[in-house]
C-alpha positions, -999 to +999 in steps of 0.1 A: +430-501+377+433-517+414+402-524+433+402-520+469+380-544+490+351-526+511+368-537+542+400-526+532+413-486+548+422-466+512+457-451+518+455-412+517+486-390+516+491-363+540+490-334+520+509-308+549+531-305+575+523-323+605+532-291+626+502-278+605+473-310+617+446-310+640+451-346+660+428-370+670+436-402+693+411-431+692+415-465+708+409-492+719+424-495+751+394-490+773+405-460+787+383-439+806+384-408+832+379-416+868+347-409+877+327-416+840+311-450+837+334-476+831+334-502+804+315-531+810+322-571+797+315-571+760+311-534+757+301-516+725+304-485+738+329-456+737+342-429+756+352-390+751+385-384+770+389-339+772+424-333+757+433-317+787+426-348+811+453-354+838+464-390+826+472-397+860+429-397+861+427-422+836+419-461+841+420-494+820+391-514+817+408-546+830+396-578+817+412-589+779+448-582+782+475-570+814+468-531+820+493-529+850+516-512+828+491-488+820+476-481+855+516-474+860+521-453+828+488-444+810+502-432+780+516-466+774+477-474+761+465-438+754+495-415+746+475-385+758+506-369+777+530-376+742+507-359+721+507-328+741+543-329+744+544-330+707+518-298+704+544-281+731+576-291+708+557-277+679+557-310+660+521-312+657+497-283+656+469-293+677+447-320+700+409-321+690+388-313+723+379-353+729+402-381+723+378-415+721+385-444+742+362-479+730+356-511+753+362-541+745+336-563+725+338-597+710+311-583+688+330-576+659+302-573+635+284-549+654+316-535+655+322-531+624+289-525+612+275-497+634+298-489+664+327-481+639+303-465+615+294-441+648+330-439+656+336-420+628+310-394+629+321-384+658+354-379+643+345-362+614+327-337+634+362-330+652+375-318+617+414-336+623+438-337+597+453-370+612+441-397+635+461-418+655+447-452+660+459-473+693+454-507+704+459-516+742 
C-alpha cells in the first residue's frame, strides 16, 4: 500500500461536473480591496476578498515579486473577473461569498503550522467543491 508523507496534499477525484461546484480562490498574491488594511513586511495574515469585488478595487502588496502587471490586470494574480465569467458561461456553478488573499511571510513554519491550518477552516466553512490555489 503507498504511504503518503504528512506534508504531502492526497490527490482527490472530482466526483461531478464542474458546472455543478461551488468555487473558492485562495492565494497568495497579496491581494487586498482598496480601503482594508494592507499587508504588511513578513505578513502572516490573510484577507477576505467579496466575490462581487470590482477588480479594478483590488491592490498588490508590493514588495517580493513585480505586481505592475497586476495593478494593470488584477486577474493576472487573482483571477476574480475569470471565475465569474466562467459562472456566467455556465462552466462552473458558483463563487463562495469570500475569495482569500494571504501576505507574504518568510515564516514558513508558522505558515505551515498555524496560518495554513486557519486557512482552511475558513474554507471548509465556505462548503466548495473545488479550490483554486494561485501564486502571485
Amino acid at each position: 500500500m503507498l504511504e503518503l508523507s504528512r506534508s504531502c496534499i492526497p490527490y482527490t477525484p472530482l466526483k461531478r461536473e464542474l458546472k455543478d461546484c461551488r468555487i473558492a480562490l485562495v492565494s497568495t498574491s497579496g491581494a487586498y480591496v482598496e480601503g482594508m488594511q494592507p499587508f504588511g513586511e513578513n505578513d502572516l495574515s490573510y484577507r477576505l476578498i467579496p466575490a462581487d469585488t470590482d477588480t479594478k478595487n483590488l491592490r498588490f502588496v508590493p514588495g517580493h515579486f513585480d505586481t505592475s502587471k497586476g495593478a494593470e490586470d488584477p486577474n493576472i494574480m487573482f483571477p476574480l473577473d475569470r471565475l465569474r465569467e466562467l459562472v456566467m458561461a455556465g462552466e462552473i456553478g458558483s463563487l463562495t461569498e469570500n475569495q482569500i488573499s494571504m501576505g507574504l511571510t518568510t515564516e514558513l513554519r508558522k505558515l505551515k503550522e498555524v496560518v495554513s491550518w486557519e486557512i482552511a477552516e475558513v474554507v471548509m466553512k465556505m462548503r466548495p467543491a473545488v479550490v483554486l490555489l494561485t501564486g502571485g
